[in-house]
C-alpha positions as CSV (number, residue, x, y, z in Angstrom):
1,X,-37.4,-28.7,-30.8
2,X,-34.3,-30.5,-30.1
3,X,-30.9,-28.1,-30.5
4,X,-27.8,-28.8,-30.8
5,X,-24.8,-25.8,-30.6
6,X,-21.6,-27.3,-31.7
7,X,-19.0,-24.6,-30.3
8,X,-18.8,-22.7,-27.1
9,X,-17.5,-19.6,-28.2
10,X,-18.9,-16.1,-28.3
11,X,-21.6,-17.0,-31.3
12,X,-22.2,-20.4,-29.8
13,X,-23.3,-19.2,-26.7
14,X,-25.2,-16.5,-28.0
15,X,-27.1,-18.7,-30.1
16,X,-27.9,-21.4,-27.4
17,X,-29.6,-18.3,-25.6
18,X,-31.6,-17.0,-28.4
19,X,-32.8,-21.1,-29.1
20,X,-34.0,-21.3,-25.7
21,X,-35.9,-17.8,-25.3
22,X,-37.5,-18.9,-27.8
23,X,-38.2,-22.4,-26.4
24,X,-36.6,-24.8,-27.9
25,X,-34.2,-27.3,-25.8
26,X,-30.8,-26.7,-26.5
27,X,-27.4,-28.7,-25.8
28,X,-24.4,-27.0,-26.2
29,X,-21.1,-29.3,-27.1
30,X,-17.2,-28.4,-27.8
31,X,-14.2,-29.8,-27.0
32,X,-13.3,-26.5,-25.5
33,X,-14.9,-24.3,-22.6
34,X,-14.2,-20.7,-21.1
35,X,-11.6,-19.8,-20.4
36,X,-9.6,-21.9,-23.6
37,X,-11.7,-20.6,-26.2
38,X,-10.6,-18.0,-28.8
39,X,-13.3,-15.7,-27.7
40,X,-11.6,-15.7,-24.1
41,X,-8.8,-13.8,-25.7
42,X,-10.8,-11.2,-27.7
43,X,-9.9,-7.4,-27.0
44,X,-13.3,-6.7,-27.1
45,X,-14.8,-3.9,-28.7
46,X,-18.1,-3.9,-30.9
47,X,-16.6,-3.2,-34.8
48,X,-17.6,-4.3,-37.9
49,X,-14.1,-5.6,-38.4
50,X,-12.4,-8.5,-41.2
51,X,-16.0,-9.3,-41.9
52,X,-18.6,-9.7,-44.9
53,X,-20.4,-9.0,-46.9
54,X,-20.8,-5.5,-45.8
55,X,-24.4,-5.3,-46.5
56,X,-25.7,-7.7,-43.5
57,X,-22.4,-7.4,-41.5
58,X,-24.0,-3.8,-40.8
59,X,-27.2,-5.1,-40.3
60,X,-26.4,-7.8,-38.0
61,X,-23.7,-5.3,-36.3
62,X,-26.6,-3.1,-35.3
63,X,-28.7,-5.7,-33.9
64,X,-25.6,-6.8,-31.7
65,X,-25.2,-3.1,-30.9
66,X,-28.3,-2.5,-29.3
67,X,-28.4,-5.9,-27.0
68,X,-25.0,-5.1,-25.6
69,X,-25.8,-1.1,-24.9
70,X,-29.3,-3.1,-23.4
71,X,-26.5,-5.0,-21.5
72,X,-24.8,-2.5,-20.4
73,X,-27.6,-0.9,-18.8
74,X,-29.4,-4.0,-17.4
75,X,-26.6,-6.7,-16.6
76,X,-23.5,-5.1,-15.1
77,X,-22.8,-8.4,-14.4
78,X,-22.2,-9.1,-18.3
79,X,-18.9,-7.0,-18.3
80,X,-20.1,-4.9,-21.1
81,X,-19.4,-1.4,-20.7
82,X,-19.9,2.1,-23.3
83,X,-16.6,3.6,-23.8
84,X,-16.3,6.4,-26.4
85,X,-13.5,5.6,-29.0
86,X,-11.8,7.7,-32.0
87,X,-11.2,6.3,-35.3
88,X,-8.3,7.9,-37.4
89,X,-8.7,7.7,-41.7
90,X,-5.7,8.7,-43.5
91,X,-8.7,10.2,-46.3
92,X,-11.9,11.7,-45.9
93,X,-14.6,9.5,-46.4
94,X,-18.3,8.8,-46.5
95,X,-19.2,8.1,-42.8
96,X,-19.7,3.9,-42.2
97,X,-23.8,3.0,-42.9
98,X,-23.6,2.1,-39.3
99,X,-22.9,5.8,-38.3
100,X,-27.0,6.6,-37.8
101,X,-27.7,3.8,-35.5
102,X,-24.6,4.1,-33.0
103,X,-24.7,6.6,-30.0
104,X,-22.7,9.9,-29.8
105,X,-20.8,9.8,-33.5
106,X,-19.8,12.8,-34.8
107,X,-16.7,13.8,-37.2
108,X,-13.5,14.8,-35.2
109,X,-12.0,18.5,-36.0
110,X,-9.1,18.7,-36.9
111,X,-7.7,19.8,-33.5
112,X,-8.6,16.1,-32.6
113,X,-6.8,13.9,-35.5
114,X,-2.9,13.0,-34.9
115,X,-0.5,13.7,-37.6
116,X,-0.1,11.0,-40.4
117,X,-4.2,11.2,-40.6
118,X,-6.8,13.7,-42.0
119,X,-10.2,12.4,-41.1
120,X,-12.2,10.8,-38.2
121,X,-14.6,10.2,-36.3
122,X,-15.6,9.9,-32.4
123,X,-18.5,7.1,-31.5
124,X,-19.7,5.4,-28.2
125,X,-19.6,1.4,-28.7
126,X,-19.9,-1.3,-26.0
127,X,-16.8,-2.8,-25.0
128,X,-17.0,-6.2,-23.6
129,X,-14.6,-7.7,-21.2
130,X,-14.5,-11.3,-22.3
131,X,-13.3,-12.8,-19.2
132,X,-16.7,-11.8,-17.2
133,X,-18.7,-12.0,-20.3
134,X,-17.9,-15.5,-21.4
135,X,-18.4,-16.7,-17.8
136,X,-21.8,-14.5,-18.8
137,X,-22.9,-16.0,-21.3
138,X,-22.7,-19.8,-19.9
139,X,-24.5,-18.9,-17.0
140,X,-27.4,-17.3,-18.6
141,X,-27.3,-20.2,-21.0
142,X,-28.1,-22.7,-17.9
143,X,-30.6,-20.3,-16.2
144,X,-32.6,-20.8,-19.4
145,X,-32.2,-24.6,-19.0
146,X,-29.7,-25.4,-21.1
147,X,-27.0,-28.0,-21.0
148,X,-23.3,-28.9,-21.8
149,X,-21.4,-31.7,-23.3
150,X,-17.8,-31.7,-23.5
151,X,-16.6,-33.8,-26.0
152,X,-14.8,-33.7,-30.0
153,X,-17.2,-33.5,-32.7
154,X,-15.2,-34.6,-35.8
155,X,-18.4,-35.5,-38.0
156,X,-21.8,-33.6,-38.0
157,X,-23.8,-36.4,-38.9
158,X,-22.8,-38.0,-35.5
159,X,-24.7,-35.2,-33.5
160,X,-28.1,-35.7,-31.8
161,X,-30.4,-33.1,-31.7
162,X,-33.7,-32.7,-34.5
163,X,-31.6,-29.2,-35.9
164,X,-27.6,-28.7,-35.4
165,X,-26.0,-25.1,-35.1
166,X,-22.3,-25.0,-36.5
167,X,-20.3,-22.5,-34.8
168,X,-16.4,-24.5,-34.1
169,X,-15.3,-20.9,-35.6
170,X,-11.6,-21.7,-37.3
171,X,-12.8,-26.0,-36.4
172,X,-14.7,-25.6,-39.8
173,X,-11.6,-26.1,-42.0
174,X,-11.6,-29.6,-40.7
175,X,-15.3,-30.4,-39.6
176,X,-17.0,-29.1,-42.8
177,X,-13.3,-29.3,-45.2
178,X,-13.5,-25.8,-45.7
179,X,-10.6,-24.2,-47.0
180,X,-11.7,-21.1,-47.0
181,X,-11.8,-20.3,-42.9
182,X,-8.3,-19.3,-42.2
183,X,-6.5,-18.5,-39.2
184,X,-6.0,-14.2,-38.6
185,X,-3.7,-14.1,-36.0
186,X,-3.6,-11.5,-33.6
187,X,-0.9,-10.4,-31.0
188,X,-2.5,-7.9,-27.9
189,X,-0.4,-5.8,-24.8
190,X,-2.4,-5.4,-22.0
191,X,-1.5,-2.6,-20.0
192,X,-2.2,-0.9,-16.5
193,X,-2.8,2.7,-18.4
194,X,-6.2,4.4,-19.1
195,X,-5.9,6.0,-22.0
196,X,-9.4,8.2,-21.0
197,X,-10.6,7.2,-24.7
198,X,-10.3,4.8,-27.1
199,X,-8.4,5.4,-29.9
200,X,-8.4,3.0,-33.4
201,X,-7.1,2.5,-36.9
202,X,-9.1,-0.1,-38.6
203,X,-6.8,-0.8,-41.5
204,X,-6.0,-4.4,-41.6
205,X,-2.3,-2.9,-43.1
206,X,-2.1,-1.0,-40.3
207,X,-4.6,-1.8,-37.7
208,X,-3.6,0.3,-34.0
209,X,-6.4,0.0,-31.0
210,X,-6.4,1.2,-27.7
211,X,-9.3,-0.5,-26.0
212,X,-9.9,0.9,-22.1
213,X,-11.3,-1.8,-20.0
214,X,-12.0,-1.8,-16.2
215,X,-8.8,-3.9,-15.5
216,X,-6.5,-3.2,-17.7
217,X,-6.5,-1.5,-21.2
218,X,-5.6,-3.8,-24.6
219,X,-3.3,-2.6,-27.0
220,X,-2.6,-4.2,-30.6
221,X,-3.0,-5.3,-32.7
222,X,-2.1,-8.0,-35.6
223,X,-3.7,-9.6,-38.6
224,X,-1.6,-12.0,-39.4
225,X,-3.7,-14.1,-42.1
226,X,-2.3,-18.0,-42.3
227,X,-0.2,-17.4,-39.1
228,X,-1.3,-20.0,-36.9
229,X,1.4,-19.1,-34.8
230,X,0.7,-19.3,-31.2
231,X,3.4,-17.7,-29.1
232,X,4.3,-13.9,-28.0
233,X,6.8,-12.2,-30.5
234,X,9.1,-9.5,-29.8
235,X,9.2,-7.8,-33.0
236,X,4.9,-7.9,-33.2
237,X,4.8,-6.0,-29.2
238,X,7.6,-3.5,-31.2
239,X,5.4,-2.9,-33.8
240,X,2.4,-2.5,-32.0
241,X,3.9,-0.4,-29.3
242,X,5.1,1.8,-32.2
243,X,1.7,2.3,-34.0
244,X,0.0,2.8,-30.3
245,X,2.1,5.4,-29.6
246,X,1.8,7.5,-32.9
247,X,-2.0,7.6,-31.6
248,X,-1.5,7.9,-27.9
249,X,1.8,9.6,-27.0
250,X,1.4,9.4,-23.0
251,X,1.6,5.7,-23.6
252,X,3.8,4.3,-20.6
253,X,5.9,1.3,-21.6
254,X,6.9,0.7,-17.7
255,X,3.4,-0.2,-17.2
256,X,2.7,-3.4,-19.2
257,X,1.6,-6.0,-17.9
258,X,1.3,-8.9,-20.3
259,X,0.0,-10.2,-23.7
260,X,-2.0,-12.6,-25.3
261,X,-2.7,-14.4,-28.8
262,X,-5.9,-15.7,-30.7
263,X,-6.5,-16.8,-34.2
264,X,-9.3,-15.0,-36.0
265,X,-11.6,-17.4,-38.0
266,X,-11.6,-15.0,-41.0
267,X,-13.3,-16.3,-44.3
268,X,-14.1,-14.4,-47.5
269,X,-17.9,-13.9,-46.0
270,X,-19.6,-15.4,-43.1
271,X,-20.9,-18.8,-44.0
272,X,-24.6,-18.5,-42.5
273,X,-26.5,-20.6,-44.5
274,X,-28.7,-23.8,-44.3
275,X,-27.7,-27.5,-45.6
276,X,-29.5,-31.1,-45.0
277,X,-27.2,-33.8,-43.4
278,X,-28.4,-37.0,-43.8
279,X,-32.6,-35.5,-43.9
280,X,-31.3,-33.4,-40.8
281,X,-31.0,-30.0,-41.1
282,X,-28.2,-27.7,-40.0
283,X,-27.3,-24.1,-39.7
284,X,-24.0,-23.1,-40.2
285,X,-22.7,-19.9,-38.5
286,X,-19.2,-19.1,-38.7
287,X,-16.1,-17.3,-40.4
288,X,-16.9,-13.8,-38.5
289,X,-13.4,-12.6,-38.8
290,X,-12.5,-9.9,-36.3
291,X,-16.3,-9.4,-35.4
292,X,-17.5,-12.3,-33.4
293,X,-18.5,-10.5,-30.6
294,X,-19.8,-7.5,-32.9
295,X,-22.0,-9.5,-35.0
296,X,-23.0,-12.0,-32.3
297,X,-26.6,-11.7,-31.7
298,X,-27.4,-10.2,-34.9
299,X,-26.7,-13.4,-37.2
300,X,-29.6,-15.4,-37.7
């Protein structure tokens, strides 16, 4: 069969190489390639984060969570690495559905949880470092015969291809007049620190990460929903840098390096769902919020 993957992001990509493992032929076409997509600028860490509904985010989460750790082990190459993380609660709470299928989670003691929180818990998760993964991803999409067209795509009746994959992400508010993708904005330090661990509040009010990479480690972060703005702001590194630290004290604000923005494609739920275009059919696959990468090879 005939594919066609409109968007070269992180759930593009992934679903041009699940098309053509299982035969079909697959083009992939955007008007925007690694390095300029959003993906490009995510932290990365697998999270079910700013997504629904719940009840398939987890399953789809796990699925994604078990081709990355099979990533880790078996494509070094990928830049996907297992880091152990901590998430602080400020009340105790049932553990996440997702607790029995992740490696290593356990509840902290409370030796281990900083002050302003009471509860938490320690897991191992992949973390993916986009700028070799990306890259990744393209490559072991043309190994499998696949190709690329770079070009606009303002109208999905205009595509070839017998079935058509929509993943333009945040694009969808124009391309399908969707009003209901809207831009999360979010403001990341990166900075030449290991912080050992990885340490997280996954409030959206008051959402703190420290994700340890091999280069650098990212700090943030924002959720800024209906901010589509683009640039580096003062007050957002202050407020980050303040949150980071109330969770990592040894933070060292001589060693940053830079920063970076992206705009989430957040959306009540994640549209996957089927509709005919003119007899044709396509699948539309996008609004993952925060978890793009997390729920990447698990949406189908």
């Amino acid at each position: 069969m005939r594919c066609t993957v409109v968007g070269a992001g992180v759930s593009g990509l992934s679903c041009a190489v699940k098309l053509l493992e299982a035969g079909h032929e697959v083009v992939v076409i955007s008007d925007r390639f690694s390095p300029d997509t959003v993906s490009d600028i995510a932290a990365a860490i697998w999270y079910p984060f700013l997504t629904a509904p719940a009840d398939r985010a987890d399953g789809w989460g796990i699925a994604t969570y078990a081709e990355l750790e099979r990533l880790s082990e078996r494509e070094p190459q990928s830049g996907v690495r297992m880091r152990d993380g901590r998430e602080y609660l400020r009340q105790a709470v049932d553990p996440p559905e997702w607790s029995e299928d992740i490696a290593a989670f356990r509840i902290l003691d409370d030796s281990e949880i900083p002050e302003g929180y009471v509860f938490g818990w320690q897991f191992r998760a992949p973390v993916i470092e986009m700028q070799l993964y990306m890259p990744w991803l393209r490559s072991r999409v043309e190994a499998l015969g696949g190709s690329f067209v770079q070009s606009f795509v303002g109208d999905l009746s205009e595509v070839s291809g017998e079935v058509v994959v929509n993943c333009v992400g945040l694009g969808a508010r124009e391309l399908c007049g969707d009003e209901e993708v809207r831009p999360a904005r979010g403001q990341v330090i990166f900075i030449d620190q290991d912080p050992g661990i990885g340490h997280f509040d996954q409030q959206p009010e008051t959402l703190t990460y420290t994700i340890p990479r091999s280069d650098v480690t990212v700090l943030g972060g924002t959720a800024q929903v209906d901010d589509w703005g683009m640039d580096i702001r003062a007050e957002d590194n202050d407020l980050i840098l303040s949150k980071v630290e109330a969770l990592w004290p040894e933070l060292d604000r001589s060693r940053i390096i830079g920063g970076a923005v992206g705009l989430r494609p957040s959306r009540s739920e994640v549209r996957l769902e089927v509709e005919y275009i003119d007899e044709r059919k396509v699948v539309h696959n996008y609004g993952h919020g925060g978890a793009g990468v997390t729920l990447s090879w698990g949406v189908r």
